[in-house]
C-alpha positions in Angstrom: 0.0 0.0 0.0 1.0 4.0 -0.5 1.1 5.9 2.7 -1.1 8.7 2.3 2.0 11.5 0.8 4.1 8.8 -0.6 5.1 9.0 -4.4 5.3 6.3 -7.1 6.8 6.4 -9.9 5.8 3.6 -12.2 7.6 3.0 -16.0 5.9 1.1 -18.9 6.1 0.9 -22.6 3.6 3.5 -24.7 0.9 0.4 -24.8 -1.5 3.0 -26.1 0.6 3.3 -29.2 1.8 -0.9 -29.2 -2.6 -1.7 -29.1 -2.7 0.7 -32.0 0.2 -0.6 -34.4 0.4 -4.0 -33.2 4.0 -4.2 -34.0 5.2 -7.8 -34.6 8.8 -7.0 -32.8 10.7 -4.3 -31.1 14.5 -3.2 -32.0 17.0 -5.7 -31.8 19.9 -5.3 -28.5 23.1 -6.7 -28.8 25.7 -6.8 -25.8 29.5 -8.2 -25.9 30.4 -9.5 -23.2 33.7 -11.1 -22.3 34.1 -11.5 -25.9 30.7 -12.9 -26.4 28.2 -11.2 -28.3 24.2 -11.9 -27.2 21.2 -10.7 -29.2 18.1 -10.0 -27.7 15.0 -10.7 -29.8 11.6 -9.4 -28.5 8.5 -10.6 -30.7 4.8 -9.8 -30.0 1.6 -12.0 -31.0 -1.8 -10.1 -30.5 -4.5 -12.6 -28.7 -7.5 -10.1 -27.5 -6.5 -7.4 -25.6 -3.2 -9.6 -24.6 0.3 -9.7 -26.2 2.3 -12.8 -26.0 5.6 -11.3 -25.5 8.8 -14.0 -27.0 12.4 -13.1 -25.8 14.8 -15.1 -27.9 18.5 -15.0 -26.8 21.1 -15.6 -29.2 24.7 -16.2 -27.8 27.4 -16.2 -30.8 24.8 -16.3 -33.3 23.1 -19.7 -31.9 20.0 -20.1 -30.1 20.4 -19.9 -25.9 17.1 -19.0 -24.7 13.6 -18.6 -25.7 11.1 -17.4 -23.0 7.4 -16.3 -23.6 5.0 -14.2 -21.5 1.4 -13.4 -21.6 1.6 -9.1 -20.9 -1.9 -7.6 -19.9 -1.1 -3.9 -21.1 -2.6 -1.0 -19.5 -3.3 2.3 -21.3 -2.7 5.5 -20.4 -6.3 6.4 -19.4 -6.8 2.6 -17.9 -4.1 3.3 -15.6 -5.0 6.7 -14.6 -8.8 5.3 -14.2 -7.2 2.8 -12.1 -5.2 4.7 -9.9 -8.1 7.0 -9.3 -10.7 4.4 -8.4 -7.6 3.3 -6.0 -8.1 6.6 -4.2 -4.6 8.0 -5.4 -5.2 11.4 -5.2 -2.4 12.5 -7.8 -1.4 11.3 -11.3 0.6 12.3 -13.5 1.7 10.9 -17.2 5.2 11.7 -19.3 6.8 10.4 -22.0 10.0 8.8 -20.5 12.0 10.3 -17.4 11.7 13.7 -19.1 9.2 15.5 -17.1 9.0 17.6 -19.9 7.1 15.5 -22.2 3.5 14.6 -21.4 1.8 11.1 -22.3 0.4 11.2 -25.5 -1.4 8.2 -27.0 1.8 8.2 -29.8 4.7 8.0 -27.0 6.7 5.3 -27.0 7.3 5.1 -23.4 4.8 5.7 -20.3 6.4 7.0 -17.0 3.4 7.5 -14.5 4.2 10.1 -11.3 0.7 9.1 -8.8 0.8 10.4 -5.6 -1.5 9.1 -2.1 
């Protein structure tokens, strides 16, 4: 629970704008490491309102890991719903760390600021 004055600071990806282009995968990463490279695969299947998030790992260029999750994303305005039927008397959306930038339904990342 939030103690009535506490702060939360809570950091998604822009679901708004993933639900609206259904995106079938999300940049590449690749880290070296003690002269190892590892590639970071992350594919999305759409199933409702779910995404069935795959991680492949690729270590030298052969498979090391595959991992899947079901992800139940929030949007903007579910989470703010949310947090207000919660009682959370503050909340407040960006667009990444930068305070700067408000959440719009286009931004690619959600950082939520929800005060008790």
């Amino acid at each position: 629970a939030l103690a009535p004055g506490a702060v939360a600071v809570l950091h998604s990806l822009g679901c708004d704008r993933i639900l609206r282009d259904r995106p079938g995968e999300l940049q590449e990463k690749t880290v070296c490491h003690q002269g190892r490279q590892y590639i970071f695969q992350r594919l999305y299947e759409y199933r409702d309102n779910k995404i069935i998030f795959k991680l492949n790992i690729l270590q030298d260029g052969k498979q090391l890991s595959t991992q899947s999750e079901t992800l139940h994303p929030l949007t903007g305005s579910q989470l703010s719903g949310l947090c207000r039927e919660a009682g959370l008397s503050e909340v407040t959306m960006f667009d990444g760390f930068d305070s700067s930038k408000p959440y719009e339904t286009g931004s690619a990342n959600l950082v939520c600021v929800i005060v008790r």
